[in-house]
C-alpha positions in Angstrom: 93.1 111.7 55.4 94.2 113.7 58.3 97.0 116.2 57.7 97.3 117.0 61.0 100.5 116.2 62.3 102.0 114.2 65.3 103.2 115.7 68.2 104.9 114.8 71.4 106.8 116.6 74.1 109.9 116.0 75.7 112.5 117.6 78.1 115.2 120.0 76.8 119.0 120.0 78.8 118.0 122.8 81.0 114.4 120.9 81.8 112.4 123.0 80.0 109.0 121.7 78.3 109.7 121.3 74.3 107.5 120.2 71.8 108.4 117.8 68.8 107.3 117.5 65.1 108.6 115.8 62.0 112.2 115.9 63.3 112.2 119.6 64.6 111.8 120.4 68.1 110.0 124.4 69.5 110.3 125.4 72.5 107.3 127.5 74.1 107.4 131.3 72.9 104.3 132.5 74.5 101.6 131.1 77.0 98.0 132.8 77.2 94.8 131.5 78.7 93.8 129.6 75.8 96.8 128.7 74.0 100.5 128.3 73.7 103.2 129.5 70.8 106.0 127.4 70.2 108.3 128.9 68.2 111.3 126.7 66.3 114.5 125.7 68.4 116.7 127.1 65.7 116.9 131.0 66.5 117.3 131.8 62.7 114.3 129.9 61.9 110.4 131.6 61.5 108.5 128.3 61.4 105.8 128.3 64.9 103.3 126.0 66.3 99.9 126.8 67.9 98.4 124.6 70.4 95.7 124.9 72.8 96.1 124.9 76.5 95.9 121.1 76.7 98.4 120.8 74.0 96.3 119.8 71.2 97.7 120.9 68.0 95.7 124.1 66.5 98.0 125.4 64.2 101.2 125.6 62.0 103.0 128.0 60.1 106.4 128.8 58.5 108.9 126.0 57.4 112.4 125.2 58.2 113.9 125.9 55.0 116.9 126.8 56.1 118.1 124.1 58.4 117.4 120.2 58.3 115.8 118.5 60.8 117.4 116.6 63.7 116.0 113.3 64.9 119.7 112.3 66.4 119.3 115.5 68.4 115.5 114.2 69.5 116.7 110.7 70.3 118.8 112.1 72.9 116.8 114.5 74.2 114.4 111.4 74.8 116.9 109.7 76.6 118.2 112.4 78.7 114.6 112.8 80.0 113.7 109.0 80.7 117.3 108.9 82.6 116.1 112.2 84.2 112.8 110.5 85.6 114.8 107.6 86.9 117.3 109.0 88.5 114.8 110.7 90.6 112.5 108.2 91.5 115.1 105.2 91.8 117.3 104.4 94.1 119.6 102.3 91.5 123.1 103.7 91.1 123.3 106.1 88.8 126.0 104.1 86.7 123.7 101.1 86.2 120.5 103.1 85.3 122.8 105.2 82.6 123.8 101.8 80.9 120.3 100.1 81.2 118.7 103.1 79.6 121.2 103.3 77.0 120.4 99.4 75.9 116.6 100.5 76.1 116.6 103.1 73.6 118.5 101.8 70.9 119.9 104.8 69.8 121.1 105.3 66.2 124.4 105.4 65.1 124.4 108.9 64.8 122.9 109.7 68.3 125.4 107.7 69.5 128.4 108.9 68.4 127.4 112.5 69.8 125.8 110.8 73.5 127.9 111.3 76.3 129.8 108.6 78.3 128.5 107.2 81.4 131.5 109.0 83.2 130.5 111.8 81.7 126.8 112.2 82.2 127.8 111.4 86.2 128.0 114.7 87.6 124.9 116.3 85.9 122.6 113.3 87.2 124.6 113.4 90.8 123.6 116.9 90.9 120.3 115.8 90.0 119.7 113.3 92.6 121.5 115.6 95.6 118.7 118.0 94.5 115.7 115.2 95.2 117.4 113.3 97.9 116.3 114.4 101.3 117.8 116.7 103.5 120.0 114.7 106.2 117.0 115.1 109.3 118.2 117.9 112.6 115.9 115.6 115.0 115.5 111.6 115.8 111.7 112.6 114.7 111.4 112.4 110.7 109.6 109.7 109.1 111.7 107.2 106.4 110.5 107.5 103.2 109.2 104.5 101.5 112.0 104.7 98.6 114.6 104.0 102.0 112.3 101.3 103.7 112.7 99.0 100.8 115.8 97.4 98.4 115.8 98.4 95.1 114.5 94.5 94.7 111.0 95.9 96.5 112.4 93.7 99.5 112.4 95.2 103.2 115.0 96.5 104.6 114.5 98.5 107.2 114.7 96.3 109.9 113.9 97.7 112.9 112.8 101.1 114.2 112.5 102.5 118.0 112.1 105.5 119.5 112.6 105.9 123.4 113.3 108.7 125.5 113.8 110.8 122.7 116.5 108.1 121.1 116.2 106.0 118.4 117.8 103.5 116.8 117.8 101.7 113.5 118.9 98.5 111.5 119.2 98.0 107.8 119.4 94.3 106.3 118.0 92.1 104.1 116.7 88.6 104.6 119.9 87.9 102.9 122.2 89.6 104.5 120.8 88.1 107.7 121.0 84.9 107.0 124.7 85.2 105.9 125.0 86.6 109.2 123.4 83.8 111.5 126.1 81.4 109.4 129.2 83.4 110.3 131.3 81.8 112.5 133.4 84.7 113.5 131.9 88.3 113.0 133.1 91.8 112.3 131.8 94.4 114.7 132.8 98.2 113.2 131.4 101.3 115.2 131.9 104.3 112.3 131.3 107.6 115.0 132.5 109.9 112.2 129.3 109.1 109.6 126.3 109.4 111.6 123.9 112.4 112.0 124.5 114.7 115.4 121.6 113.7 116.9 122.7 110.1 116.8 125.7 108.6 118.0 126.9 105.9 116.6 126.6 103.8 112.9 127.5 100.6 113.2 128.4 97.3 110.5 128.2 93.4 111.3 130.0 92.0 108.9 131.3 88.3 107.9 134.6 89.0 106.9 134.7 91.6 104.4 130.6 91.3 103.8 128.2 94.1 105.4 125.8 91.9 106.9 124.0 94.9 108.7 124.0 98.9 109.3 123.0 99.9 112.5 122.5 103.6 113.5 122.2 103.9 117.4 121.3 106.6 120.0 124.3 105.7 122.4 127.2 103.3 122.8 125.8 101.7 126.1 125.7 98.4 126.8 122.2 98.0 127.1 121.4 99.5 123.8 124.2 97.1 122.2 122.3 94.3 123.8 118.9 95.6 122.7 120.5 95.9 118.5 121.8 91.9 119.0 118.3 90.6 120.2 116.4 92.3 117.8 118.7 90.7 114.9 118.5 87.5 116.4 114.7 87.5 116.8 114.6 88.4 113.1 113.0 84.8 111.8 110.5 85.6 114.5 109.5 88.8 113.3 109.2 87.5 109.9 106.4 85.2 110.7 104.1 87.4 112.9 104.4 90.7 110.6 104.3 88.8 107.2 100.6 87.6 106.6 102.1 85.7 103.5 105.0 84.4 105.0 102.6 82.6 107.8 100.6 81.3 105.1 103.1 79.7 103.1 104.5 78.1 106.9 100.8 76.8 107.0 100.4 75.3 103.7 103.9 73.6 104.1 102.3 72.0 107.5 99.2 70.8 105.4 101.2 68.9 103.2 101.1 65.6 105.3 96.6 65.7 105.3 97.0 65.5 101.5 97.5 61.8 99.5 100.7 60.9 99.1 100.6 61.1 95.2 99.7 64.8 95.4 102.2 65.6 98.3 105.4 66.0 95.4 103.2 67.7 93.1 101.5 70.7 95.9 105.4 70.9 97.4 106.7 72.2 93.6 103.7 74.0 93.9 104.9 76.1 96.9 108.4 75.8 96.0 107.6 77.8 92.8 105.2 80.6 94.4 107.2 81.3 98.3 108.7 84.4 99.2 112.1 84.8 98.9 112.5 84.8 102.6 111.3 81.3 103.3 114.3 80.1 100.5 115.8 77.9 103.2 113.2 76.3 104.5 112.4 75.3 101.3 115.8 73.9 100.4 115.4 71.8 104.3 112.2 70.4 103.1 113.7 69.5 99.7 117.2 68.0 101.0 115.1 66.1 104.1 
């Protein structure tokens, strides 16, 4: 049997690389071209770790005689580092990923006693994500990240995008938030000059009451380029069909339904129902309510 012993790495508070074994954690003492030194977190404490430069374990000497081990302190340092991660990849509030992770990694008891609150662990991970989110662009000529195209559902949201004469303008919405819209029978228009970058010049909400239906950031407060934002929300359905291949698919298949027998027609209409994009939900409920 093997004696060698299992090790894995994690991130410490300051996001420095550590390395953990049976319950202690090392942090890296020396680096050279073919391996690394870890020496034991606790300063009083001789025990080391060799590992080659692709972290393989080589080596270990000392113990830890004098200090016990500390797997709460590794559960959290675990969690910390998954939070870490998600916090700069996701656009999720910060809140809500705190709390899911927390469910996910089933601390013990004793971690969690000594784990900070979600109001607590806030300003760290806002600091955090300031640090990864881009800078706020000097120019209308930057491209939009794929992380700000999309919902945190992976749905589209940026709606539109035009550059002219060195002006562009923008619209965020979801399918749903459209739809709601198109409903409405009295809307909200609010003009917000105080939020929007210098080089632009307006950022603007539709709303149904009290419900953003919209955000609209706009190169001028003419009245041609208030007329050009209102067509482009109304030819939204439009625009849905001729840019999404499997939106026109789904359109065709729904138009096939009346070539098939009768006694398949319920069955292939489920069949659709089950599989369409979220977009096409109330065409779907028309069909089914005909």
């Amino acid at each position: 049997m093997s004696n060698t012993p299992t090790i894995t790495f994690s991130q410490c508070n300051k996001g420095k690389r550590v390395l953990v074994c049976d319950g202690y954690v090392y942090h890296l003492n020396k680096l050279c071209s073919k391996a690394k030194y870890w020496r034991c977190g606790n300063r009083l404490c001789a025990a080391v770790i060799h590992t080659d430069i692709n972290d393989e374990f080589k080596v270990r000497k000392g113990d830890h005689s004098n200090h016990l081990s500390s797997p709460a302190y590794i559960e959290i340092l675990s969690f910390k580092s998954n939070i870490k991660q998600c916090v700069v990849t996701e656009a999720t509030p910060i809140g809500r990923i705190y709390d899911e992770e927390l469910v996910k990694a089933q601390l013990s008891q004793t971690a969690l006693s000594v784990v900070a609150s979600t109001q607590d662990a806030k300003s760290s991970l806002n600091r955090i994500h300031r640090l990864e989110t881009p800078r706020l662009p000097i120019t209308c000529r930057f491209d939009i990240p794929t992380l700000y195209n999309l919902t945190i559902n992976v749905e589209r949201f940026l709606l539109y995008d035009k550059m002219r004469r060195n002006k562009r303008n923008l619209i965020f919405a979801t399918g749903d938030q459209l739809r709601v819209l198109f409903k409405a029978k009295q809307i909200l228009m609010d003009g917000t000059f105080s939020l929007y970058p210098h080089f632009l010049n307006n950022f603007t909400r539709f709303m149904q009451l009290s419900f953003p239906s919209a955000f609209v950031l706009l190169a001028g407060r003419s009245g041609s380029i208030y007329k050009e934002m209102l067509q482009q929300l109304e030819e939204e359905p439009d625009d849905i069909y001729k840019d999404d291949a499997n939106v026109r698919n789904f359109c065709r298949r729904l138009m096939a339904l009346p070539f098939l027998p009768l006694y398949e027609v319920d069955f292939a209409f489920e069949e659709l129902a089950e599989q369409r994009p979220n977009v096409l939900a109330p065409l779907f409920i028309y069909f089914d309510n005909y």
